[in-house]
C-alpha positions as CSV (number, residue, x, y, z in Angstrom):
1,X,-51.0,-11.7,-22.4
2,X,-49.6,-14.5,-20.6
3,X,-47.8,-15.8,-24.5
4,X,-45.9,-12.0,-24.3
5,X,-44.8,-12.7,-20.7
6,X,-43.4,-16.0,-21.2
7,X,-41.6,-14.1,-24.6
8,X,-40.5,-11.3,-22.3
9,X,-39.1,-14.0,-19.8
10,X,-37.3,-16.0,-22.4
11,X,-35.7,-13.1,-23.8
12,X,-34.4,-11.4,-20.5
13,X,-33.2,-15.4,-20.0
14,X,-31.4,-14.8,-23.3
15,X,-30.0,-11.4,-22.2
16,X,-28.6,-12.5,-19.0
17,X,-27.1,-15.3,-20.5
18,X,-25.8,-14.0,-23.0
19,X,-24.0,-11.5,-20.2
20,X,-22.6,-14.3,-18.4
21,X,-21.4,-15.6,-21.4
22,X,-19.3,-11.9,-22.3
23,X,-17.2,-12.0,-19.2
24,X,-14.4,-13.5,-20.8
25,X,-11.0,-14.4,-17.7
26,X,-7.4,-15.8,-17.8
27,X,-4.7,-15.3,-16.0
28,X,-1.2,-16.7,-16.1
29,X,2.2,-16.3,-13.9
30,X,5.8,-16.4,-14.5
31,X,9.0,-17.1,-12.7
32,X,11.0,-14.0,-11.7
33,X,13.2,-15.9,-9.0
34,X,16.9,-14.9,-9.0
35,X,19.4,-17.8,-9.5
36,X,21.6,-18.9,-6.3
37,X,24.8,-17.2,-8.1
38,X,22.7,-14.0,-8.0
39,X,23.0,-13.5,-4.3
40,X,25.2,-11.2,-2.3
41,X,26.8,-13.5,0.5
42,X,27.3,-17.3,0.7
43,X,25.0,-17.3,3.6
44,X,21.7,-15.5,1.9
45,X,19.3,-18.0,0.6
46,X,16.2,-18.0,-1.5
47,X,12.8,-19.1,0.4
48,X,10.4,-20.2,-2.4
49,X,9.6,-18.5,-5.7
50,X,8.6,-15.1,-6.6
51,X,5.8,-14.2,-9.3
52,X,4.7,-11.6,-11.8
53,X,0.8,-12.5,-12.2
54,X,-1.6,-11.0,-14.5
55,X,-5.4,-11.3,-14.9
56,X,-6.8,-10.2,-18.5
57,X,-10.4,-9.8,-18.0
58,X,-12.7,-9.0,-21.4
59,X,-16.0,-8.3,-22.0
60,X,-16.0,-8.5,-25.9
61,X,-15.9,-4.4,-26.6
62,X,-13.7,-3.6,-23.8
63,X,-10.6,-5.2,-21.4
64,X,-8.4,-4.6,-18.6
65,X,-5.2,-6.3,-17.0
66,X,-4.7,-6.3,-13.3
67,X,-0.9,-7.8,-12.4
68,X,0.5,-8.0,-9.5
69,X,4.5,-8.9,-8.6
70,X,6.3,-10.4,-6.2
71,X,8.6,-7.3,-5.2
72,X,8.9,-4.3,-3.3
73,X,7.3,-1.9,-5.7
74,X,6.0,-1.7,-9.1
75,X,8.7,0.7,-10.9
76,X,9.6,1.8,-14.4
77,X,7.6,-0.1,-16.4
78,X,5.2,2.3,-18.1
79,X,7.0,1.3,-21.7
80,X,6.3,-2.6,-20.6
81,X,2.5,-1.4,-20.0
82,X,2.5,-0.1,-23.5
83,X,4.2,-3.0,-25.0
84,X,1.6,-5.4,-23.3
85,X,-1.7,-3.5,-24.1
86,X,-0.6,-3.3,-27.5
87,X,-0.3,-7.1,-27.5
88,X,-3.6,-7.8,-25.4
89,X,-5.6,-5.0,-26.8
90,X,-6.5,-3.9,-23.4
91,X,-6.1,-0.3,-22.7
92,X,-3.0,1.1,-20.8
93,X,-5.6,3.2,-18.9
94,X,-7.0,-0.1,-18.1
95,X,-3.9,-1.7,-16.9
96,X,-3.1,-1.9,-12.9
97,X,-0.2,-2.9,-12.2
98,X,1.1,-3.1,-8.2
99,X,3.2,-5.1,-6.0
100,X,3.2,-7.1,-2.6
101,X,5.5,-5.2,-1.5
102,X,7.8,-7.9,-0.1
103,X,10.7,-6.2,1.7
104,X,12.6,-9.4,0.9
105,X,11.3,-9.8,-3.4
106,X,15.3,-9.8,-4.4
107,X,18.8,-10.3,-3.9
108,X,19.2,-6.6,-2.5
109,X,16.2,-6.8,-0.6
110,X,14.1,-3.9,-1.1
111,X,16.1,-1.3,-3.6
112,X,19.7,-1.2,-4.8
113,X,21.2,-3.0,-7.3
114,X,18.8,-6.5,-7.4
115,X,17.9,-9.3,-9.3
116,X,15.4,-9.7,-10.7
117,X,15.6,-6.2,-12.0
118,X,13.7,-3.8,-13.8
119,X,14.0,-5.7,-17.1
120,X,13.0,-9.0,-15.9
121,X,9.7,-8.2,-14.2
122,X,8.8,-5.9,-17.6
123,X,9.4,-9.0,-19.6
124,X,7.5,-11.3,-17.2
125,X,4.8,-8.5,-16.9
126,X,4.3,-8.6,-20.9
127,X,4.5,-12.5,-20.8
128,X,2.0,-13.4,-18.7
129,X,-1.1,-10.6,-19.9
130,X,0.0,-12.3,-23.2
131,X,-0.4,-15.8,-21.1
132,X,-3.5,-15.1,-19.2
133,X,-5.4,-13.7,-22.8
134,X,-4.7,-16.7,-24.3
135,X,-6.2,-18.9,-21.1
136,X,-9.1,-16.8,-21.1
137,X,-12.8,-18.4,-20.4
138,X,-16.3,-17.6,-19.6
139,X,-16.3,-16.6,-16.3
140,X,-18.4,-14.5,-13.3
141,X,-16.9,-12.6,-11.2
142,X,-17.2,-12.5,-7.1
143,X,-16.7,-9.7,-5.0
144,X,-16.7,-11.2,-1.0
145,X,-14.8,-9.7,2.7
146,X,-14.1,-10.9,6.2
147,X,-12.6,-9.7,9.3
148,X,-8.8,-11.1,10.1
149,X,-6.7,-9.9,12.9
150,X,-2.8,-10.1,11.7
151,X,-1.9,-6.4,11.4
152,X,-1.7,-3.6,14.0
153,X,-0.5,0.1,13.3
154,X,3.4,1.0,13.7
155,X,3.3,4.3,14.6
156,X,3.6,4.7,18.1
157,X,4.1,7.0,21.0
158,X,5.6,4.7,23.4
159,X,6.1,5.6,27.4
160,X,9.1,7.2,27.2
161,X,7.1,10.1,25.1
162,X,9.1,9.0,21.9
163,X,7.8,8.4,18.7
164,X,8.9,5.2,17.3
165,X,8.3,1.8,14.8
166,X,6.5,-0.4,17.4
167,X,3.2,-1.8,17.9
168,X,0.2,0.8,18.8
169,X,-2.6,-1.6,20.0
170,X,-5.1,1.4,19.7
171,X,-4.5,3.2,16.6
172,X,-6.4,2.4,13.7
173,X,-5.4,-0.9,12.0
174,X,-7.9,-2.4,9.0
175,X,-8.5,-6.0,9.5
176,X,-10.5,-6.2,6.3
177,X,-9.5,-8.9,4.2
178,X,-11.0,-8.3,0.2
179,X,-11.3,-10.7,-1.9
180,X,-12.4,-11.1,-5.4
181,X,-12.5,-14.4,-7.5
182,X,-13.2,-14.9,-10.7
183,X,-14.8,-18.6,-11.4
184,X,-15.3,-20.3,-14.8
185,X,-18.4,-22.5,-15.4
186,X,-17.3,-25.7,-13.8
187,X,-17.2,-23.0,-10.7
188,X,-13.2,-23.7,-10.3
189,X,-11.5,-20.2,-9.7
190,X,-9.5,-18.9,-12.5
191,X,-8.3,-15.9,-10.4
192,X,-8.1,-14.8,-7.1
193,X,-7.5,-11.5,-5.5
194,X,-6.9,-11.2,-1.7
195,X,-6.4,-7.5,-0.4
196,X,-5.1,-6.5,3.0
197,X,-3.1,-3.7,4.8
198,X,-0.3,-5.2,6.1
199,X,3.7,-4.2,5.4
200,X,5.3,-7.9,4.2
201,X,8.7,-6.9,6.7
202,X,9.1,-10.4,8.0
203,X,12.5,-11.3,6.4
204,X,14.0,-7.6,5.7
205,X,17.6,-7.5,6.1
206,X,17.8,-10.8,6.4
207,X,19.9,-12.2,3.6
208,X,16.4,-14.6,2.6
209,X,14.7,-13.9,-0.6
210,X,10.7,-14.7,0.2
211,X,7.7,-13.3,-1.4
212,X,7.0,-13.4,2.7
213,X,3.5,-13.6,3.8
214,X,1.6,-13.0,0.1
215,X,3.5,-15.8,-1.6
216,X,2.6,-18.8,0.8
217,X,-1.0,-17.3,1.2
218,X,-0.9,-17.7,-3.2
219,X,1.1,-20.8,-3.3
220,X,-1.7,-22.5,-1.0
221,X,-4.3,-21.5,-2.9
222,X,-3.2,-22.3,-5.9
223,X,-2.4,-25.7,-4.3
224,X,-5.5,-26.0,-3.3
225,X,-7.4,-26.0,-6.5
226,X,-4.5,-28.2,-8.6
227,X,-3.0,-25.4,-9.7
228,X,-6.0,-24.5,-12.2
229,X,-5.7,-21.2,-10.3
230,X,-3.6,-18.1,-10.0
231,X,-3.7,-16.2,-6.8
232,X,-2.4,-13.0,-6.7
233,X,-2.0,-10.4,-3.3
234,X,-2.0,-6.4,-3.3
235,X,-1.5,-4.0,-0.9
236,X,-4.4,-2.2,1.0
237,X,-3.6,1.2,2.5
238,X,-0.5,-0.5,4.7
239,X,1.4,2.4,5.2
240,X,1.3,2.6,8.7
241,X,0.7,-1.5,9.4
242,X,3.2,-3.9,10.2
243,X,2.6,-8.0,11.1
244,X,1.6,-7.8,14.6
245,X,4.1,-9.9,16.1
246,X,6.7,-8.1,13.7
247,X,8.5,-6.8,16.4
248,X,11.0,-9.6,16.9
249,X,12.3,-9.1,13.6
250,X,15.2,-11.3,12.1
251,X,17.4,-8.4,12.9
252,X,16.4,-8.0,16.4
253,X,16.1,-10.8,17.6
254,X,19.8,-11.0,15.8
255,X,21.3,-8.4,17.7
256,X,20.0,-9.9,21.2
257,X,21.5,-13.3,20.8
258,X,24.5,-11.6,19.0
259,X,23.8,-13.3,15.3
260,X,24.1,-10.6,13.3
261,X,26.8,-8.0,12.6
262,X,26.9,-4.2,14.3
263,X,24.5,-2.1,13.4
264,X,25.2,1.1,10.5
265,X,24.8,4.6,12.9
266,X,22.8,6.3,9.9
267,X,19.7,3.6,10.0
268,X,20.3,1.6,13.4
269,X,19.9,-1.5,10.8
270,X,23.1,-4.0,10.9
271,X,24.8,-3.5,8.1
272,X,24.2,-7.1,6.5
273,X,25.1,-5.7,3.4
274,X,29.0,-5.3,4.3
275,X,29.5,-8.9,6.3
276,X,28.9,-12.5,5.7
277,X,27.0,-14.3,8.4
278,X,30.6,-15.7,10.2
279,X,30.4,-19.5,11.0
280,X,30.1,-18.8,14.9
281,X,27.1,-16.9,14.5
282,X,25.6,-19.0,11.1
283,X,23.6,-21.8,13.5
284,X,22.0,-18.9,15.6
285,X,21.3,-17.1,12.6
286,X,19.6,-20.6,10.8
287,X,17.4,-20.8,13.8
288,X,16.4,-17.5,13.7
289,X,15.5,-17.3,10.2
290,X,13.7,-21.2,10.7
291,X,11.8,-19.9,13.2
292,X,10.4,-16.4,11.2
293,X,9.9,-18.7,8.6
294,X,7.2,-20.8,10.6
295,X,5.6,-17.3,11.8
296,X,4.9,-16.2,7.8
297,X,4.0,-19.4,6.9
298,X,1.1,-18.8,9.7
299,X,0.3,-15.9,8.3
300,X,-0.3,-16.9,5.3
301,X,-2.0,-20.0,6.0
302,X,-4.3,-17.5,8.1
303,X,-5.2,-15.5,5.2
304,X,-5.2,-18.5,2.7
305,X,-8.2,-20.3,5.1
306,X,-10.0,-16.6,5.4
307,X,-9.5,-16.2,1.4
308,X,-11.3,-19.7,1.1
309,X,-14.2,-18.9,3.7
310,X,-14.8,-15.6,1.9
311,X,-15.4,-17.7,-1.3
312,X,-17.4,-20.7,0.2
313,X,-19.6,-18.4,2.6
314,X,-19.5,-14.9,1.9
315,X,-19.2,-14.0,-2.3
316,X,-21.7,-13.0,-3.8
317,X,-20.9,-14.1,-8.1
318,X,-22.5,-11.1,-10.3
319,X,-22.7,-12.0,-14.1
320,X,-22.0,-7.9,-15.0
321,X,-19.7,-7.6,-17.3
322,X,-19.0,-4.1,-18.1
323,X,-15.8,-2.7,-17.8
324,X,-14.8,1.2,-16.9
325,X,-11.7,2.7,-16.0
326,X,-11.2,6.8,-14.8
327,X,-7.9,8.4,-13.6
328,X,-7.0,11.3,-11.8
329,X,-3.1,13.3,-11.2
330,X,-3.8,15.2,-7.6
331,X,-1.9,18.3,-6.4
332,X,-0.4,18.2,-3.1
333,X,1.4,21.1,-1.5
334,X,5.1,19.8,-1.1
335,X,7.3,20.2,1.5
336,X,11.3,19.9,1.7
337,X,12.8,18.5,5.2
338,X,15.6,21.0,6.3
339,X,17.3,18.4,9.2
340,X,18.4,15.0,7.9
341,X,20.5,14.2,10.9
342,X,18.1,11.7,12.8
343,X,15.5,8.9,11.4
344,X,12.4,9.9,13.6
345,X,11.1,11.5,16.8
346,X,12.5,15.2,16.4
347,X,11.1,17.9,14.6
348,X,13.4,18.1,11.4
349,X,11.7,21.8,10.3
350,X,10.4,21.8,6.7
351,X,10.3,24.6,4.0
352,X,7.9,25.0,1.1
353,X,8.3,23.2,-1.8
354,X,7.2,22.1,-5.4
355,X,3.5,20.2,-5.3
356,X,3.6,17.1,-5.6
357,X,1.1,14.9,-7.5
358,X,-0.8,11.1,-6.0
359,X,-2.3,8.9,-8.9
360,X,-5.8,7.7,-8.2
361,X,-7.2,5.0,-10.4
362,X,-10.7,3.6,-10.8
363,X,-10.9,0.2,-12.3
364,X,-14.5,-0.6,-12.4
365,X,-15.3,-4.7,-13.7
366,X,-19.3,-5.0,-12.8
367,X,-19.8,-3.5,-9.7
368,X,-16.8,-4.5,-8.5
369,X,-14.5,-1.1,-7.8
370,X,-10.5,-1.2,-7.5
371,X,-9.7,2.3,-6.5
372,X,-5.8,2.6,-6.7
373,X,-3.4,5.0,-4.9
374,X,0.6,5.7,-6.5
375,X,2.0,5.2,-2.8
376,X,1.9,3.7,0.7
377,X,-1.2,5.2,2.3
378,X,-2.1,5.4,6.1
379,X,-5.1,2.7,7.0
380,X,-7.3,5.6,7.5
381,X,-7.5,6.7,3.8
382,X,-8.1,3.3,2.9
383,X,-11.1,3.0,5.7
384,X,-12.2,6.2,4.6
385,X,-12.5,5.4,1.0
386,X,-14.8,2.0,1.7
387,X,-16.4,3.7,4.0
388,X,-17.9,6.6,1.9
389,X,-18.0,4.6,-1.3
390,X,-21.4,4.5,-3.2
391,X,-20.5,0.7,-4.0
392,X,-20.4,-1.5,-1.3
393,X,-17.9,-3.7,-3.3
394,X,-14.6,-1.6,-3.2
395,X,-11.1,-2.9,-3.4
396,X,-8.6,-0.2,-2.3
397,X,-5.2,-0.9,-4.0
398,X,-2.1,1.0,-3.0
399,X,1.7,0.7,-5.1
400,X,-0.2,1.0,-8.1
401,X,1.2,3.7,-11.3
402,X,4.8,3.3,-9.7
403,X,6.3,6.0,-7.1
404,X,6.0,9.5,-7.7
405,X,8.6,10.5,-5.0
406,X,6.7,11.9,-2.5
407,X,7.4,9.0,0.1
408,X,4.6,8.1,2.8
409,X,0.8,9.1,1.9
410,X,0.0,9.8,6.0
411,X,-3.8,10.2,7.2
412,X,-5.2,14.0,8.4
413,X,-4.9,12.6,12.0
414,X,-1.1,11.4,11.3
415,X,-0.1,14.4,10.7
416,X,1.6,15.4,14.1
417,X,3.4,12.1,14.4
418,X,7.1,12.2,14.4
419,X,7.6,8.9,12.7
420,X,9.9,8.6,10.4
421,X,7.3,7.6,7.7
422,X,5.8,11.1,8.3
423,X,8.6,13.4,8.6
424,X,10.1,11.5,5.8
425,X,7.3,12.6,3.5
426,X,7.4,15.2,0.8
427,X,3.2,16.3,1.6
428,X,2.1,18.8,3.5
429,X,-0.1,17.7,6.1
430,X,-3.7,18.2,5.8
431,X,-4.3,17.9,1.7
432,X,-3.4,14.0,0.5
433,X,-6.4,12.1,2.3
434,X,-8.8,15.0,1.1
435,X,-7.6,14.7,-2.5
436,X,-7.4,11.1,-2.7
437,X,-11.1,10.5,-1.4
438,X,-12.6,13.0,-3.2
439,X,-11.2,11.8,-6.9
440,X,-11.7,8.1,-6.0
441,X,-15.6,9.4,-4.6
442,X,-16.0,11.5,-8.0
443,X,-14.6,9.0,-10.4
444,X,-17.2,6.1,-8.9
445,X,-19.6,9.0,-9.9
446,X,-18.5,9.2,-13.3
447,X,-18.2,6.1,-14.1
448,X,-21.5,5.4,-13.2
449,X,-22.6,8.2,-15.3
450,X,-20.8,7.0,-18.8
């Protein structure tokens, strides 16, 4: 008896090494950053470098790519998706592909005509999967989260009975950071993937191009650990979250000491895009931007030291290895705005319009979940998500599949707010959180079912 126990023993040993062994991990990144003759005006600058990232993970029968890029979303590039799995062999269903969201990831900011365009971050998307396959190793994958206070919700009814942008120090606000790491067998991370809910905004309309708070949280990390390491940054459900000390803004604090030009009626933005930064104003404006600079690089110190707790104190490595992927198109009742002539806090009236559809994504490595959304979601879908999810290790990750037009993904409870995030949005209240919970919910069922 005791000869078939020892057998049985040795041969589960086997198994779950053999397991640990399957998990196969790379990951690469390449260099998107625009040239200095690619700016607009002789006074923009570029603040560090920007990224397109990939992580191929493999088990042997199965793979998937998660990439992440240094820009304001992750658009057009289902042909560069197809291009790359057909190179790495991992399924385009298996693909996520997102974006920090940097409103500052190009020479136009966020939109317009910028560099690096379209093309560029395709290429770099295909060259690093191809990159990070080639650098892959046995590796375990950890799934770890902590609490960090940098965000607060922007959608605020302020004392004047006005909805506005501004800081609401009591609506809901997610101060869950995510991460997951992947370590090879000398225990030196090969990847790491910090999530958080919080709108990069720091140098928008500023004439800097930054990764903002994402790239020097990545660039530390990477730092850190010799650069044997590629750190990578996605959205959580941000929609409604801003930096909480955001409100001093380049711009505004531009407009108070006179740095910047006069501001465009349509937007109440200045209209950097029209004027150069005039040599009376450039030393104010310098200090200015010197001075945001120092506040991002706190912020991402803050969640580079949180990242590195997480991993030290609070990961727990799993040697699981299988990899599943589900997706769902959801149906929302569309609406069409019939009063353009303000930004927010009126009611514009809205007519009926064609449904419009949300992408939800499961990408399932282990027991590790990424759930991902095709839009900027309220924190409260993302809370809601983690907190009704049969697997206590869920990543929500929002700006992944590209746009699909209908604007701001607001919560049930944000549905009365006159923002302009909400009035701005092509869904009818009361249907998006519903949908999106539900298919993320019943694809975690599914999954688990294959």
């Amino acid at each position: 008896m005791k000869k078939v126990i020892s057998i049985l023993a040795a041969m589960a040993l086997f198994m779950t090494s053999a397991l640990a062994q399957n998990l196969m991990v790379g990951a690469a990144k390449v260099d998107v950053t625009p040239s200095e003759k690619d700016l607009v005006r002789s006074t923009d600058s570029i603040r560090g470098k920007l990224y397109v990232k990939a992580v191929y993970i493999s088990n042997g029968t199965n793979s998937a790519v998660f990439a992440a890029m240094d820009y304001g979303g992750a658009h057009g590039l289902d042909e560069y998706i197809k291009t790359s799995s057909s190179r790495t062999g991992a399924p385009a269903e298996n693909y996520i592909v997102t974006a920090t969201h940097t409103h500052s990831g190009g020479t136009a900011g966020i939109g317009g005509n910028n560099k690096p365009d379209n093309a560029t971050l395709g290429e770099a998307l295909v060259k690093a999967a191809d990159q990070a396959k080639a650098s892959a190793r046995h590796a375990r994958a950890g799934f770890g989260k902590t609490l960090l206070d940098l965000n607060v919700n922007r959608d605020n009814f302020n004392e004047y009975q006005e909805w506005e942008q501004g800081p609401n120090w009591t609506a809901p606000s997610d101060k869950e950071l995510t991460v997951v790491s992947f370590l090879d067998d000398e225990d030196i991370p090969i990847a790491i993937i910090m999530n958080y809910a919080m709108h990069p905004v720091n140098f928008f309309i500023s004439g800097v191009v930054s990764a903002d708070y994402p790239g020097d949280a990545c660039d530390f990390l990477e730092e850190t650990f010799g650069d044997k390491t590629v750190a990578l940054f996605c959205q959580g459900a941000s929609g409604d979250q801003n930096p909480k000390l955001a409100y001093n803004a380049i711009f505004r604090e531009g407009q108070i000491k006179g740095v910047l030009p006069p501001k465009r009626a349509e937007t109440g933005q200045p209209n950097l895009s029209a004027e150069e930064i005039s040599p009376e104003r450039y030393p104010a404006y310098k200090k200015a931007i010197d001075r945001k600079s120092e506040y991002v690089h706190m912020l991402g110190l803050s969640m580079a030291f949180s990242t590195l707790q997480v991993m030290l104190y609070n990961t727990n490595l799993d040697d699981n290895s299988t990899i599943k992927s589900a997706f769902r198109n959801i149906s929302v009742p569309g609406r069409e705005r019939l009063d353009n002539s303000r930004r927010e806090n009126y009611d514009p009236g809205f007519k009926d319009a064609p449904d419009v559809n949300i992408g939800v994504g499961l990408l399932q490595i282990g027991d590790i979940n990424f759930v991902t959304i095709s839009g900027e979601a309220y924190t409260e879908i993302g809370q809601r998500i983690k907190k009704e999810s049969p697997a206590g290790k869920t990543m929500v990750v929002t700006l992944a599949h590209g746009p699909r037009g209908g604007g701001y993904i607001y919560s049930n409870n944000a549905g009365h707010h006159l923002t302009f995030q909400v009035i701005g949005s092509r869904y009818k209240p009361g249907y998006a959180e519903n949908g999106i919970v539900g298919a993320a919910l019943d694809m975690m069922k599914e999954v688990k079912d294959k």
